[in-house]
C-alpha positions as CSV (number, residue, x, y, z in Angstrom):
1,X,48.6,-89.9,59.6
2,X,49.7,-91.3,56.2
3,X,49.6,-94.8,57.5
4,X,46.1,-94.5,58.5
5,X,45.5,-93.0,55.2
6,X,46.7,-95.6,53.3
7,X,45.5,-98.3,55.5
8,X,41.7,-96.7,54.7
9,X,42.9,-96.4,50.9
10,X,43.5,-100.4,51.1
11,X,40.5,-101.4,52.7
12,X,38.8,-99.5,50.1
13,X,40.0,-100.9,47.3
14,X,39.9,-104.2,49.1
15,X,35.9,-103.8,49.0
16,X,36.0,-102.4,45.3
17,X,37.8,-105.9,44.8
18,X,35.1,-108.0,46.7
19,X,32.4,-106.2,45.5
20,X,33.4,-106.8,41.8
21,X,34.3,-110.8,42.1
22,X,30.8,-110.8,43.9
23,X,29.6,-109.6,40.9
24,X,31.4,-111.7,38.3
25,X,30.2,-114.7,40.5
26,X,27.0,-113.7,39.9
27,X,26.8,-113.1,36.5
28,X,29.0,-117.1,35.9
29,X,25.8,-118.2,38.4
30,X,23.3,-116.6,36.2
31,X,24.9,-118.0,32.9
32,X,25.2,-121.4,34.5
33,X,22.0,-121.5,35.4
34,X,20.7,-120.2,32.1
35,X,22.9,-122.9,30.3
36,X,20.7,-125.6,32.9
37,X,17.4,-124.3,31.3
38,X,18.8,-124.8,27.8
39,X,20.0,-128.1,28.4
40,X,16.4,-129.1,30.3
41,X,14.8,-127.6,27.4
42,X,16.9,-129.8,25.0
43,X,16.6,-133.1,26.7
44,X,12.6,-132.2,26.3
45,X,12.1,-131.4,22.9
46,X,14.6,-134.3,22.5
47,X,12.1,-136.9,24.4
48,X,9.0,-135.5,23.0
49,X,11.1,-136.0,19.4
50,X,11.1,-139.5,20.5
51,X,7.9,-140.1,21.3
52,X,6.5,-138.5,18.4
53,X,8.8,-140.9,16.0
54,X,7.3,-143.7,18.5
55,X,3.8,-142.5,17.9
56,X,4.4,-142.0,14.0
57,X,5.5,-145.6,13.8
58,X,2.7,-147.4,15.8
59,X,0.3,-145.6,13.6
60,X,2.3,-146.6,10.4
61,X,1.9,-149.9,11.9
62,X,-1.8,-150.2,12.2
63,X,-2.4,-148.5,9.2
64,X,-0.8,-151.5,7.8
65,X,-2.6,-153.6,9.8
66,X,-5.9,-151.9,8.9
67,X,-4.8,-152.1,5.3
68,X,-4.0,-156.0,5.5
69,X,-7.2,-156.8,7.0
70,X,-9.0,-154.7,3.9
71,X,-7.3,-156.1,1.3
72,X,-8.5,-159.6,1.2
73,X,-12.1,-158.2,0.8
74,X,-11.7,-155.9,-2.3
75,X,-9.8,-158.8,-3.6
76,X,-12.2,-161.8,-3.1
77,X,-14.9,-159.4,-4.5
78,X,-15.7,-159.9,-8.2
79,X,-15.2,-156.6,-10.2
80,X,-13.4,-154.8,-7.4
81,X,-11.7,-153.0,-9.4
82,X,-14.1,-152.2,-11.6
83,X,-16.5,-149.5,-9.2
């Protein structure tokens, strides 16, 4: 009768065990997967970084453009500077 009683004891704990790496498992998945969605959300804000600098530079560009093809007006002008 003991043996038995033992035998159940270890089966029990053996499902106490199970259950709680089943558990730890879960909770490394759900970090893991939470770390994912921070690096996904990084490597955005990272490329939209990017193309905001890109963006920022091609207007810089044509603004110089835009201001080389105005200055030889107000220059050739007389009294430019003047009004």
């Amino acid at each position: 009768m003991q043996a038995i009683r033992e035998k159940l004891h270890d089966m029990s704990e053996m499902r106490k065990a199970k259950a709680e790496a089943k558990a730890e498992e879960k909770v490394e998945k759900d970090i893991a997967k939470a770390r994912m969605g921070i690096a996904h959300e990084v490597r955005m804000a990272k490329e939209a970084e990017a193309e905001m600098d890109l963006h920022a530079a091609k207007a810089g560009e044509l603004l110089q453009k835009e201001r080389g093809m105005h200055a030889p007006e107000s220059q050739n002008r007389p009294n430019a500077s003047n009004s």
